[in-house]
N, C-alpha and C positions, 0 to 999 in steps of 0.2 A: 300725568298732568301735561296739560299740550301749553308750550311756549310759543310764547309771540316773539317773533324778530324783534323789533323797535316800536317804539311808542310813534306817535308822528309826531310834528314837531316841538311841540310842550315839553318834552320831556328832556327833565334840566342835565341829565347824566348820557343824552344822547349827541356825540359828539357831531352828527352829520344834521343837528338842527336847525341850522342856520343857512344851508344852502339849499337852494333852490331847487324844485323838482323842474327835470328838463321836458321840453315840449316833446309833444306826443310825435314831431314829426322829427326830433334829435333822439326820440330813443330809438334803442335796436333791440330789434325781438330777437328771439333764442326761436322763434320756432319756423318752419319753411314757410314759405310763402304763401299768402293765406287765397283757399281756392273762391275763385269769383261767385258770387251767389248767383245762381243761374232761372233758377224760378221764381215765376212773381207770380203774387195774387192776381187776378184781373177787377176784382171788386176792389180793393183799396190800395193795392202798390204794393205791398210789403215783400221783401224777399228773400228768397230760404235758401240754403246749399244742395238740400236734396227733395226729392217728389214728397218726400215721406213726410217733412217735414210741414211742404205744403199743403199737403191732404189734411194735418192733424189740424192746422191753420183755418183752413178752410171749414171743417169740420168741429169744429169749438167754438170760431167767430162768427161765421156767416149762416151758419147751416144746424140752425139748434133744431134737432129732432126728437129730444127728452122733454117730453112732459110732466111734470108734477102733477099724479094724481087724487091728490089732496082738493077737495072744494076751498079753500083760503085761498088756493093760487089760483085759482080759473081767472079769477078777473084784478087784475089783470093777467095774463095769460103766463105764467114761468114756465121757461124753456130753458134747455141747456145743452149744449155743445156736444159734453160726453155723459156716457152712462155714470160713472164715478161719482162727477158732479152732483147729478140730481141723487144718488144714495146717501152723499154725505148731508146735501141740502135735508132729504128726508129723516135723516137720523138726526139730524141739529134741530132744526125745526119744526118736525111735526111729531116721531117720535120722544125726541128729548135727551137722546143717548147721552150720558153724560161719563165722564172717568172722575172720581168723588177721590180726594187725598187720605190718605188712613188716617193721618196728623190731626187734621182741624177740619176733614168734612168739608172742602172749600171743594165745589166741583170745577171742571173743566169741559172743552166740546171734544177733547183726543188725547192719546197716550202721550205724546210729544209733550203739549203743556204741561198736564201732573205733570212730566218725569222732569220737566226744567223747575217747576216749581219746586219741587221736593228738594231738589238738587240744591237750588238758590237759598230759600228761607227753611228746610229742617235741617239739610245734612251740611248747610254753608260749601257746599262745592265750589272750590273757585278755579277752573283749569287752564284761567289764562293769566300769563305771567312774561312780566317784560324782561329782556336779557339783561339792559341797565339798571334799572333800578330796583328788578325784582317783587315791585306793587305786583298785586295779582288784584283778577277782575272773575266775575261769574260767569259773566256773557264776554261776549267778544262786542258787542253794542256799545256796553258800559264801559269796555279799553278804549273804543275809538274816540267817543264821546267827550271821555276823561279829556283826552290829549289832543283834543282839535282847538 
């Protein structure tokens, strides 16, 4: 069961809930100094730390060379960045791939969903748990949610 530090400030057994989070320019980071981003887009500005980073940038936003070759997408024309993309688009959309719950037959578009589903409403998994008061939560969504 994975613990969560502290609730944020709701939380009635949390004794640091009443002081003030310090500005982002009074905190001190633990990590070395952070390297300057060196590459920019020239199409919208944006910029990355490494080439690589910029190529994938460039290559997912500005640069869709994945066509859907499905007649539904011709017009308007769907394009996509990466290969990935348009398999998953294919598999959700035109195929129907779906992952179905053994429980209740309720499908999903991926493994990920079932397996939080299952987790949440059959097997009640709940793997977040505050240090103070010990409420536990399923998601980490529903801890933060809780206590904002």
């Amino acid at each position: 069961m994975k613990e969560v530090f502290l609730h944020k400030k709701k939380c009635k057994n949390n004794p640091n809930r009443d002081k003030k989070k310090p500005k982002k320019k009074e905190q001190v980071s633990h990590k070395r100094t952070a390297t300057p981003k060196k590459y920019e887009c020239e199409k919208c500005g944006k910029t990355f730390k490494n080439n690589n980073n910029l190529k994938q940038h460039i290559t997912g936003v500005h640069t869709k060379v994945f066509r859907c070759p499905y007649d539904a997408c011709q017009l308007p024309c769907k394009l996509f960045g990466q290969q990935r993309h348009l398999r998953v688009h294919i598999e959700r959309f035109h195929l129907k791939v779906r992952e179905t719950c053994e429980f209740c037959k309720k499908s999903f578009y991926d493994k990920s969903s079932l397996r939080k589903h299952i987790n949440d409403i059959h097997l009640g998994v709940k793997q977040f748990t505050c240090f103070t008061c010990h409420k536990c939560f399923a998601r980490f969504g529903l801890y933060v949610l809780f206590y904002l």
